[in-house]
C-alpha positions in Angstrom: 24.0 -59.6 14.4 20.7 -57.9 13.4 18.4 -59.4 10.2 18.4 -56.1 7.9 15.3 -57.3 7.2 13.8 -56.4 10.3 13.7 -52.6 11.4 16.7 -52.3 14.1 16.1 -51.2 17.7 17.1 -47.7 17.7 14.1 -46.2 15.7 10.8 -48.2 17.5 7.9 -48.5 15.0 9.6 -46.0 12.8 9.0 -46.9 8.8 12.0 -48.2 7.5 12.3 -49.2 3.6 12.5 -52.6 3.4 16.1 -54.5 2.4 16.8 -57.6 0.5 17.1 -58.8 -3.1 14.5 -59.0 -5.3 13.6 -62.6 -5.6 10.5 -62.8 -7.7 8.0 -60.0 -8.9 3.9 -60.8 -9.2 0.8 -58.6 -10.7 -1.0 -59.5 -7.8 -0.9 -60.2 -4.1 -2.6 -63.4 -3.6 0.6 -64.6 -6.5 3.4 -63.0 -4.3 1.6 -64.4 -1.0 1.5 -68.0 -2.9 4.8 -67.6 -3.7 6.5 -67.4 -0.2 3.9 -70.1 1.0 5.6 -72.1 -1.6 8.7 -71.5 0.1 7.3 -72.0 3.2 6.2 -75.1 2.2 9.6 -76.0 1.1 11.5 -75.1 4.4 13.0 -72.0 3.5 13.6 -69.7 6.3 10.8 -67.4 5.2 11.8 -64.3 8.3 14.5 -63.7 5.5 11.7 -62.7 3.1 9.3 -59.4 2.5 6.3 -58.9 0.4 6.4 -55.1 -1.0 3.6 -53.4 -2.7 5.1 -51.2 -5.2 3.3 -48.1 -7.4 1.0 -48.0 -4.7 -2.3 -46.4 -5.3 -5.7 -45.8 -3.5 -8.4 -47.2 -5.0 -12.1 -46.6 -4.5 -15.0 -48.8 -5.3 -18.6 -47.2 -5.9 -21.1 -49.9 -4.8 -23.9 -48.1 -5.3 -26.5 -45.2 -5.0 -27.3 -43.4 -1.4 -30.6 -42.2 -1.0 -32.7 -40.9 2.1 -34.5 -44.6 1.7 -30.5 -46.5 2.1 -29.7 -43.9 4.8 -32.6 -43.9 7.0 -32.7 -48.0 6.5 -29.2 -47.9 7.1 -29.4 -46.1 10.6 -32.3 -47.9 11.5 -30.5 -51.7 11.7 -27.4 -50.7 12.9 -29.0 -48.8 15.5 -31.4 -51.8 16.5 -28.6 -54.2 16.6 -26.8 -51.6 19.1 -29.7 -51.2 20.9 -30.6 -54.7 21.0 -27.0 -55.4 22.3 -26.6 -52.9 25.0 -30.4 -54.1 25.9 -28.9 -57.3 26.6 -26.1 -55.6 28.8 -28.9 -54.0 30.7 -31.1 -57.3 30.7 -28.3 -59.3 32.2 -28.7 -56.8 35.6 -32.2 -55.8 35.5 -34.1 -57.3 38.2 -37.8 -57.1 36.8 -38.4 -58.7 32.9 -35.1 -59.0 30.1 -37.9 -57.8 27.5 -38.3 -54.3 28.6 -34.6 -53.6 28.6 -34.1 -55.1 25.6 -37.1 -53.1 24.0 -35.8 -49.7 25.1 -32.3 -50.3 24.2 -33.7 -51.2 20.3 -35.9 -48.2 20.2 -33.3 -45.9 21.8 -31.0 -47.3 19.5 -32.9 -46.7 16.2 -33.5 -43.0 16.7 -29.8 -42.9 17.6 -29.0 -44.9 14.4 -31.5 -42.7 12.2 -29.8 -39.3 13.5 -26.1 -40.4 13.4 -26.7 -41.5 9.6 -28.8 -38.9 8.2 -26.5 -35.4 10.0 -23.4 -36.6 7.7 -25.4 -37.5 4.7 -27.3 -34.2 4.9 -23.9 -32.3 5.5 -22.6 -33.4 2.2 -26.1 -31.4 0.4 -25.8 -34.4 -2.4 -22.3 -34.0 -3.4 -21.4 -37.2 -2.7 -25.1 -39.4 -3.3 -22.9 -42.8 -3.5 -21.3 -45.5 -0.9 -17.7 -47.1 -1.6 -15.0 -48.7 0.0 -11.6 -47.4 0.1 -8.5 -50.2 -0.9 -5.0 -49.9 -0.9 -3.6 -51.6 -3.8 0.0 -51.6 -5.3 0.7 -52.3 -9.5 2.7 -54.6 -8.5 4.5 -57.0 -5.5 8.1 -57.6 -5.1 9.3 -60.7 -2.7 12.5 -59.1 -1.8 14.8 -62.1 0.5 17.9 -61.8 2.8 21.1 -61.5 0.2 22.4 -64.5 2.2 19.8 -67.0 0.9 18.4 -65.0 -1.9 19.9 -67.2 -4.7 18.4 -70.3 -3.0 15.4 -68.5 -3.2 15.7 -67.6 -6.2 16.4 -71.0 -7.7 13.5 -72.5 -5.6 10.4 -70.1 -7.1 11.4 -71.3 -10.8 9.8 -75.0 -9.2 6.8 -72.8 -8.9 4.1 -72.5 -11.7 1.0 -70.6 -11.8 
């Protein structure tokens, strides 16, 4: 018999909607995650159970203001620490000194930091002069269970308090 929480065989790493009862609804991840750790906790066979986002929405974060300054800078470290790593590479099979390898490789990897950063940032001709990150985040988190064990479930989060 296959779980019908689980996606079956025939469609391979196709999205499937998930199946189950609803067991218990939380504003937040971190509440829904606690939640089947509780159950976890209290021996529940927790393979019967799915977290699902619901009223998902994408969610970006402005952390602050780009400028030439932040985009040079920006291209200028992350190209020394590649530089400095691939002139350790080098290092490791150069036969004369490890500091001239190591030297080149953070140079070469500035300039290439500097370009890389400042081509896309000059593309955009300041429509977009800020940096963010990108989240997935869902209104809300249903723990959906197997209907076989669902009530016991149930009946187990009430033990639970926030």
């Amino acid at each position: 018999m296959t779980n019908p929480m689980r996606p079956s065989r025939e469609t391979p790493g196709l999205p499937t909607p998930p199946k189950g009862w609803p067991i218990g609804s939380y504003g937040t991840y971190a509440e829904a995650q606690r939640a089947v750790d509780f159950l976890s906790d209290e021996n529940f066979t927790v393979q019967d159970v799915t977290i699902v986002g619901v009223d998902l929405m994408q969610v970006e974060r402005v952390i602050g203001r780009l400028t030439w300054g932040k985009v040079i800078g920006g291209g200028l470290v992350s190209g020394a620490w590649l530089g400095f790593f691939f002139g350790c590479l080098v290092a490791l099979v150069f036969a004369g000194s490890p500091i001239a390898p190591i030297l080149v490789g953070i140079v070469g990897g500035m300039v290439f930091g500097v370009i890389s950063a400042t081509i896309p940032y000059a593309a955009t001709r300041g429509q977009r002069d800020f940096a963010s990150t990108m989240q997935l985040v869902a209104g809300r988190y249903d723990v959906l269970c197997d209907p076989k064990s669902a009530e016991r479930a149930r009946d187990m989060l009430t033990r639970l308090t926030f």
